[in-house]
C-alpha positions as CSV (number, residue, x, y, z in Angstrom):
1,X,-18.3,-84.7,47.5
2,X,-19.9,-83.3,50.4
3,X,-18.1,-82.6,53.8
4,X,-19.1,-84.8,57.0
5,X,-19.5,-82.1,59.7
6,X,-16.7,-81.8,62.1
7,X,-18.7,-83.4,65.2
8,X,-20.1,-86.1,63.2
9,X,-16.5,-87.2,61.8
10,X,-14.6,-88.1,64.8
11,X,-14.3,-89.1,68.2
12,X,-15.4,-86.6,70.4
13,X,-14.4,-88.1,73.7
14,X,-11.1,-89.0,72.5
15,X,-10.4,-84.8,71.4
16,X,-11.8,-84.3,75.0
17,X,-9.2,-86.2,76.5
18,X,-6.8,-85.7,74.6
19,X,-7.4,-81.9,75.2
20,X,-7.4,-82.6,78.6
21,X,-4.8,-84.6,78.9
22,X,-2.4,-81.4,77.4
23,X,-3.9,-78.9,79.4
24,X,-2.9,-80.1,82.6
25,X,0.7,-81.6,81.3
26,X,1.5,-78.4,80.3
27,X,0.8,-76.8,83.5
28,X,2.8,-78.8,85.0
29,X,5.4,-78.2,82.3
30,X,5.9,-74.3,82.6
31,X,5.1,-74.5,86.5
32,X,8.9,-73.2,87.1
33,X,8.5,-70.4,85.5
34,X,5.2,-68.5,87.7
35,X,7.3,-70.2,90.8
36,X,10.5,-68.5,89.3
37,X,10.4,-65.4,91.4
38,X,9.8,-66.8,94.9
39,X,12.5,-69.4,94.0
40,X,14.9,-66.8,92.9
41,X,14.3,-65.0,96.2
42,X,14.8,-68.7,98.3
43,X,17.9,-69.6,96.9
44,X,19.8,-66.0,95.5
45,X,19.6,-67.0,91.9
46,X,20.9,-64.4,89.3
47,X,19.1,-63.7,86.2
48,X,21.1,-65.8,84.1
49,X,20.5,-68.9,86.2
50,X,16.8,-68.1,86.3
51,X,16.1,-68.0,82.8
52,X,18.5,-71.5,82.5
53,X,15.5,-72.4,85.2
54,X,12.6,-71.8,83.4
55,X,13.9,-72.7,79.9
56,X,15.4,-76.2,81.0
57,X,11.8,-78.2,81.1
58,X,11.0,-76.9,77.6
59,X,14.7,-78.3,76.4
60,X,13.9,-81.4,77.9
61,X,10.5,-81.8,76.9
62,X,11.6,-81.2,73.2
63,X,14.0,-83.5,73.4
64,X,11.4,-86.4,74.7
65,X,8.7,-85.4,72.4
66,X,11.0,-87.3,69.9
67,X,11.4,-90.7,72.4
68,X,7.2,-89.7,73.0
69,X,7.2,-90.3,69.3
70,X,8.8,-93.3,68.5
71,X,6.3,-94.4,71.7
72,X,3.1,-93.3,70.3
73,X,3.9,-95.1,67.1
74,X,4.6,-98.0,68.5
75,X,2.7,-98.3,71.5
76,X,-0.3,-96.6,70.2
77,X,-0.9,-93.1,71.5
78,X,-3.0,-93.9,74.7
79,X,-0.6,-96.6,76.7
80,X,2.1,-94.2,75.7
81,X,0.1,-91.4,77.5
82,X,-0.4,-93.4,80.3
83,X,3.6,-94.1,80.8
84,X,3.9,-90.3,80.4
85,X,1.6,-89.1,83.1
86,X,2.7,-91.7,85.5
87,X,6.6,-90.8,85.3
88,X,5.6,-87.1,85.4
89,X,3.4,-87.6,88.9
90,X,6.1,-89.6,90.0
91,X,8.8,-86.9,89.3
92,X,6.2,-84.5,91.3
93,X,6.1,-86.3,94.0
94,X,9.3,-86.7,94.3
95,X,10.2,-82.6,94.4
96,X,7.5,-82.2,96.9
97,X,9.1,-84.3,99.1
98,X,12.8,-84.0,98.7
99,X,14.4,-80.8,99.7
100,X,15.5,-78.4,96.5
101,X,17.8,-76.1,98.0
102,X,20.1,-76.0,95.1
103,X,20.5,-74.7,91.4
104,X,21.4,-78.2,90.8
105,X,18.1,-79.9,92.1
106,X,16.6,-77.6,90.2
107,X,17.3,-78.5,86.7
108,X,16.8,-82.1,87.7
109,X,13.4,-81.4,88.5
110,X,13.2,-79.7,85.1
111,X,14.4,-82.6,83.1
112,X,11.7,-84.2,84.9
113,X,9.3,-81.6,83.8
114,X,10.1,-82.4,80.6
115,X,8.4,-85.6,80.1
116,X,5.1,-83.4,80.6
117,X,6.0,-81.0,77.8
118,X,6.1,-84.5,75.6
119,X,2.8,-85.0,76.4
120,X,2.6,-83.2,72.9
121,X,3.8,-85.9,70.9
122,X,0.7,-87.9,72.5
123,X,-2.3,-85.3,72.3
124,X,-2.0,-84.5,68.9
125,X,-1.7,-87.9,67.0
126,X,-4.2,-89.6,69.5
127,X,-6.4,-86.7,68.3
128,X,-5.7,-86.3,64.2
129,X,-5.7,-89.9,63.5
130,X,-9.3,-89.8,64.4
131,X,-10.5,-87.3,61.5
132,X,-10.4,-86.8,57.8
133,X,-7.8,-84.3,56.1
134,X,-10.6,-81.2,56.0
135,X,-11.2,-81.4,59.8
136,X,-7.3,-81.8,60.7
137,X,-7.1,-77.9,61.9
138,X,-10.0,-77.9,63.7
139,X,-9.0,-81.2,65.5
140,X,-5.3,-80.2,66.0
141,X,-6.7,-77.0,66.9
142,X,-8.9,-77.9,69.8
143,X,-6.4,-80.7,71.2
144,X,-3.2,-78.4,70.7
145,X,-5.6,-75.5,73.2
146,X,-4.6,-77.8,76.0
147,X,-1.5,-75.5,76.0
148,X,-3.2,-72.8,78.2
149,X,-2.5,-75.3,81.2
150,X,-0.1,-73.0,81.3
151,X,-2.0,-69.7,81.8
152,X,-3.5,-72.2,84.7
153,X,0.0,-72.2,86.1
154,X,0.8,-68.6,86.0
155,X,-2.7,-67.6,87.2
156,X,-2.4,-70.4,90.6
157,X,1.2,-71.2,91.4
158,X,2.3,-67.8,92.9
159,X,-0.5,-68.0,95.2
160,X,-0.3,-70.9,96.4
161,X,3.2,-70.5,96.9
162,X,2.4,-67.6,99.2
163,X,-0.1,-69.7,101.3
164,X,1.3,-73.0,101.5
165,X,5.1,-72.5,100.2
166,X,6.1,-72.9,97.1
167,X,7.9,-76.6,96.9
168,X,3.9,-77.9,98.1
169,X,3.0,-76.3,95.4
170,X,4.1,-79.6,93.0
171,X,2.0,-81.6,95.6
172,X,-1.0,-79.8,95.2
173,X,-0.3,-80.5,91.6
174,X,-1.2,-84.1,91.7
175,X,-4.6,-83.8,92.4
176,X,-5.3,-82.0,89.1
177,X,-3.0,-84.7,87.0
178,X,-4.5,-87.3,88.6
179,X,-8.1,-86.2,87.6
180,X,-6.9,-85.7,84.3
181,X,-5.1,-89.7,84.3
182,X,-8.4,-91.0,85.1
183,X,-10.4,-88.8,82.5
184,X,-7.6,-89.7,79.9
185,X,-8.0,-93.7,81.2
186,X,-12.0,-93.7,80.6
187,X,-12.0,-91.3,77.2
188,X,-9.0,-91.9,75.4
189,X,-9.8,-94.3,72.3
190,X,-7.4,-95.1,69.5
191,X,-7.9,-94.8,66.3
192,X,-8.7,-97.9,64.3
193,X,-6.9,-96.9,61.3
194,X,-3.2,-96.3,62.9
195,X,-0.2,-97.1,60.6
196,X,2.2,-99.3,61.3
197,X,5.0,-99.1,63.5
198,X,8.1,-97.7,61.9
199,X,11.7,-99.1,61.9
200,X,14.3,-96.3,63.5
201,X,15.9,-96.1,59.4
202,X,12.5,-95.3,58.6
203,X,12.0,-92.7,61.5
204,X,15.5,-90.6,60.1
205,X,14.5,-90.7,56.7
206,X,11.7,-88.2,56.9
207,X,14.6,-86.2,58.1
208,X,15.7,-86.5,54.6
209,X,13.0,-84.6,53.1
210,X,13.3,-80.7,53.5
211,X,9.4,-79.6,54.4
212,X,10.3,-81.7,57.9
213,X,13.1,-78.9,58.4
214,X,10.5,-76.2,57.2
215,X,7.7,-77.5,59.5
216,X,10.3,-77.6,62.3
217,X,11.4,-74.1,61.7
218,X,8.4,-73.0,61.5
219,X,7.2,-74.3,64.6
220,X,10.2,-73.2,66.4
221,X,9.0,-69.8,65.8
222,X,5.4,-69.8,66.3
223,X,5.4,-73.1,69.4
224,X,8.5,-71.6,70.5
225,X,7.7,-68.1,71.2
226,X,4.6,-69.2,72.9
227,X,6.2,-71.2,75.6
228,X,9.1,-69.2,75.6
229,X,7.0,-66.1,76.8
230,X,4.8,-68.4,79.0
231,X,7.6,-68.7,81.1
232,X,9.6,-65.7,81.2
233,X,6.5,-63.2,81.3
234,X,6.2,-63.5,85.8
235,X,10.0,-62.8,85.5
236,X,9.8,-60.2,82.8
237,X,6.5,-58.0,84.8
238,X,8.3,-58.4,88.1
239,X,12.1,-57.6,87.0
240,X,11.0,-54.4,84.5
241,X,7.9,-52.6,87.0
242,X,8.4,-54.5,90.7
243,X,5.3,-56.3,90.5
244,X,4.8,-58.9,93.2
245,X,5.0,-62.8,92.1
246,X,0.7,-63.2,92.2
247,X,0.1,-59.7,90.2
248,X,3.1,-60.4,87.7
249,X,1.3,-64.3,87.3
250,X,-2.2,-62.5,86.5
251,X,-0.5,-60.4,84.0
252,X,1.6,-63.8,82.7
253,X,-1.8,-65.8,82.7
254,X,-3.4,-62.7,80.7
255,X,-0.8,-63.1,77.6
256,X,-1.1,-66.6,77.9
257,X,-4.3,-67.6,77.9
258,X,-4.6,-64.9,74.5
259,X,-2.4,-67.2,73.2
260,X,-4.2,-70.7,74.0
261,X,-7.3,-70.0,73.2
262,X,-7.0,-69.1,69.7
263,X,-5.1,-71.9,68.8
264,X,-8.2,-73.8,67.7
265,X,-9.1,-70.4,66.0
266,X,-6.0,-70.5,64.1
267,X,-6.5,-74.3,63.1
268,X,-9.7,-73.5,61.7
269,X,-9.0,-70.2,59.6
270,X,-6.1,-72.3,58.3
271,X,-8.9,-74.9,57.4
272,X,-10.9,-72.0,55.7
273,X,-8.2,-69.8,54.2
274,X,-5.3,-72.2,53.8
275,X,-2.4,-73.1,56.3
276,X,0.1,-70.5,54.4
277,X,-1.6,-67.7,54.2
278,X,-2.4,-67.9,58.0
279,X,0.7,-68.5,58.9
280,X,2.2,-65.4,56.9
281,X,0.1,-63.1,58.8
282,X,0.4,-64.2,61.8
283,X,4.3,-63.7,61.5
284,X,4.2,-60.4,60.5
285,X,2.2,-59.4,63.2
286,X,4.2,-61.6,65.8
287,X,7.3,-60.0,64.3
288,X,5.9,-56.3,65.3
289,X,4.6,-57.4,68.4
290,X,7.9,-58.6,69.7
291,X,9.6,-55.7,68.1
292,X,7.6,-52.7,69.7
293,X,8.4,-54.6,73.2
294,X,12.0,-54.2,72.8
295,X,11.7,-50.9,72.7
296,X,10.3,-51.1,76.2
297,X,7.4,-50.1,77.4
298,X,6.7,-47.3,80.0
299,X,4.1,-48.9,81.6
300,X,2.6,-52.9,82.3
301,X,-0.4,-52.3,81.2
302,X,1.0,-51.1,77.7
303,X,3.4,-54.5,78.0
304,X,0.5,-56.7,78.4
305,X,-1.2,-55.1,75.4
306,X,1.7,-55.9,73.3
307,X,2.5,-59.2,74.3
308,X,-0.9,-60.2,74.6
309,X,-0.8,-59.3,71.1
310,X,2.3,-61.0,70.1
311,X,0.7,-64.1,71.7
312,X,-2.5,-63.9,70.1
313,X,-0.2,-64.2,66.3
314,X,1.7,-66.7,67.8
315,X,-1.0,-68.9,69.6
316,X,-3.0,-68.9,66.1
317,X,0.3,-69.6,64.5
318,X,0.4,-72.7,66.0
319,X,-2.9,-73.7,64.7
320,X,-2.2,-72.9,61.2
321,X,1.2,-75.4,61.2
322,X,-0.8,-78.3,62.5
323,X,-3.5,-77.3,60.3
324,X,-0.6,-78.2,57.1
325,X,1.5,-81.1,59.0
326,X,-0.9,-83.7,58.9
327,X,-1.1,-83.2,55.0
328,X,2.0,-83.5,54.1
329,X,3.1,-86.3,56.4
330,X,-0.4,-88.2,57.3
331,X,1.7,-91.8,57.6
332,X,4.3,-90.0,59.7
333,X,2.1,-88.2,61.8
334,X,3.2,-89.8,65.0
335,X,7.1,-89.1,64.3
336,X,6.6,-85.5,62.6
337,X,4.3,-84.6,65.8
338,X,7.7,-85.3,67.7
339,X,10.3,-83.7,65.2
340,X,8.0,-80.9,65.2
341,X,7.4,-80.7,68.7
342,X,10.8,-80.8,69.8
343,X,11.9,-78.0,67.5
344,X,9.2,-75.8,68.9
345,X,10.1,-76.6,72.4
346,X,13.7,-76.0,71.5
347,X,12.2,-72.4,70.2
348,X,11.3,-71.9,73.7
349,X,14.4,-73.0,75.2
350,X,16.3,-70.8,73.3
351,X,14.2,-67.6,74.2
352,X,13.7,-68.4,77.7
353,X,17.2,-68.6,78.4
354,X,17.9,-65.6,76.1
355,X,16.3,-63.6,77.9
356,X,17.9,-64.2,81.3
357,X,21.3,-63.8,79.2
358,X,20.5,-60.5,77.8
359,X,19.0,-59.2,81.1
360,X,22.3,-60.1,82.8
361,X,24.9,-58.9,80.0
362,X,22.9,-55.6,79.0
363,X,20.4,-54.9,81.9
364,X,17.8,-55.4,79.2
365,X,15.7,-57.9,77.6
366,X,16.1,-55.9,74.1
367,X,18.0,-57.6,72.4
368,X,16.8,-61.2,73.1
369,X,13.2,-59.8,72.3
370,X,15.0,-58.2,68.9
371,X,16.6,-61.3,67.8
372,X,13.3,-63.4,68.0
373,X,12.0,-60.8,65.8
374,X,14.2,-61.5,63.4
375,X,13.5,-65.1,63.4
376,X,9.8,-64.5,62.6
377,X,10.4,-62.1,59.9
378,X,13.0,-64.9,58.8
379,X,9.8,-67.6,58.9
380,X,7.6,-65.4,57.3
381,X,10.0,-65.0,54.1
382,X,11.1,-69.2,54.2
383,X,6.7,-69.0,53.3
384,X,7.6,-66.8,50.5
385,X,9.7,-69.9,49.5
386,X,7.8,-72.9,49.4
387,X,4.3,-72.0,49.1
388,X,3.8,-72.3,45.3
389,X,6.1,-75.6,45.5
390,X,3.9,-77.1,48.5
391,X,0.5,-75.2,46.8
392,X,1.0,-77.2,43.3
393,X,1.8,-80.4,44.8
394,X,1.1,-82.3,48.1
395,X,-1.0,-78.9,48.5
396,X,-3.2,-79.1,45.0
397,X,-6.7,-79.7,45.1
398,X,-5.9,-83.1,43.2
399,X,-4.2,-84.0,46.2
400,X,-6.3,-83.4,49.4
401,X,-9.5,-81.8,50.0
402,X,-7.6,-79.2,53.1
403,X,-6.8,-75.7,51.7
404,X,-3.2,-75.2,51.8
């Protein structure tokens, strides 16, 4: 049976919006962490309590992806959006006008944050339910690029926090989100063919079946090291070679946007090649990557090189597990979007705040970078595992037309 092309077999303003709608959320999302300098400086943070900075929106976020979930499922994707992006411009305007001047205030605003990081639970399923099993990479793919809103963060916010200070700088914010509410308002479409709200019984018992705990680990690795690096890069170029905030953010938005842009690229090898054997690259190379950078490097350009590789695996990485996702758990998309989410975001929690740890304790980010490492060699052999289980069933050619 012949393929419908890609364009022809979806909605393409919806996986405009919905791409849209991602990139900017997650601007807002990681918009601590190209800020994290000048705050540090404002209010005489120590290493430990800036990585706790940068790494609390991504906790929070992966916890609401599940709520963003349940939501989308039962809302439908596009009114849950909407309550998303409202609550986050709300918690924006709020931190623009109140006065942060403590360590406290600051994870507030980062549980706040968090709602924008669930945008991720939204994007995706708004988008996949829209095309057929042999498209699903490509969609994911393109929708799940809106995560280089957060190159846009580290390649604006320190600048603008040198012009206009940097607590306007979560003013200036709304203008872009609310651009990108009215896009997401006039685009957005839902899918026709939706499945049914889910019970919560019914929402734990995917949790019964191991591939949810694969994808989840798997995304933890790939999702995780992403945002993890997003925002602990400005911290990372400033702390190891004195670069200023705005030259450490260019750097930061050069690794980054590596990363975004070949998510869709990494969607659609997996649609070509298969969703394992995508993934298992990318790990190994991610796993070098991350390993030649604890070593340290002597000079930033040779760091960017390296990460910018390390992001490049990882950002394609994320393709590839949203590429196999909606095969194995098409009814559940809208729930396994949030499990899958959250674990990746918990990923980046957990490096993020590594990071600050090991700088303080050692004077280093070795061993943080070392132990990620280790988690993606780790992913890479859990593949070994399951592949010829998942390849000779949900995976056969009997089953779906997608290569797994």
């Amino acid at each position: 049976m012949a393929k419908t092309s890609f364009w022809k077999a979806g909605h393409t303003p919806t996986l405009f919006a919905s791409f849209f709608y991602f990139d900017l959320s997650f601007m807002v999302w990681v918009i601590l962490g190209p800020l994290a300098v000048q705050i540090s400086a404002s209010l005489g943070l120590s290493p430990a309590q800036k990585g706790l900075m940068v790494a609390t929106p991504l906790l929070a976020g992966a916890l609401l992806r599940i709520v963003m979930g349940v939501l989308v499922d039962h809302l439908k994707p596009k009114k849950a959006g909407t309550i998303g992006q409202v609550i986050v411009m709300l918690g924006l305007l709020w931190a623009w006008q109140t006065t942060l001047d403590s360590f406290a205030s600051l994870i507030a605003l980062g549980v706040l944050l968090g709602v924008a990081g669930a945008a991720f639970a939204v994007a995706l399923p708004l988008a996949s339910r829209w095309y057929p099993p042999e498209h699903q990479g490509t969609a994911l793919g393109i929708a799940g690029a809106g995560n280089s809103g957060t190159a846009f963060a580290a390649l604006f916010a320190p600048g603008l926090a040198i012009a206009f200070g940097w607590q306007n700088v979560f003013g200036l914010c709304l203008i872009p989100l609310g651009v990108a509410l009215i896009v997401y308002l006039t685009m957005a479409k839902d899918a026709p063919t939706a499945p049914p709200p889910k019970s919560l019984p019914e929402y734990l018992r995917v949790l019964k079946d191991k591939d949810a705990w694969w994808f989840m680990f798997f995304y933890s690795v790939t999702f995780g090291g992403f945002a993890g690096l997003a925002s602990s890069l400005t911290i990372y170029f400033n702390g190891e070679y004195g670069l200023s905030p705005v030259t450490a953010g260019y750097l930061t938005a050069a690794c980054v946007f590596a990363g975004s842009v070949v998510r869709p690229l990494g969607g659609l090898l997996a649609d070509r090649i298969g969703g394992i054997k995508t993934l298992s690259m990318m790990y190994a190379v991610a796993a070098a990557a991350l390993l030649v950078a604890s070593m340290g490097m002597k000079s930033p350009t040779a760091a960017v090189t390296v990460f910018v590789v390390a992001m490049l695996a990882l950002g394609t990485g994320n393709g590839a597990v949203f590429q196999l996702v909606p095969q194995r758990f098409r009814k559940e998309i809208g729930v396994m979007t949030g499990l899958v989410g959250m674990a990746g975001g918990i990923g980046g929690f957990y490096l993020a705040s590594s990071l600050g740890l090991s700088r303080q304790l050692t004077g280093s980010y070795q061993m943080g970078l070392i132990v990620f490492a280790a988690l993606a060699i780790i992913a890479l052999l859990g593949l070994s595992v399951v592949k010829t289980r998942w390849r000779t069933t949900w995976g056969s050619a009997a089953m779906t037309a997608a290569k797994v």
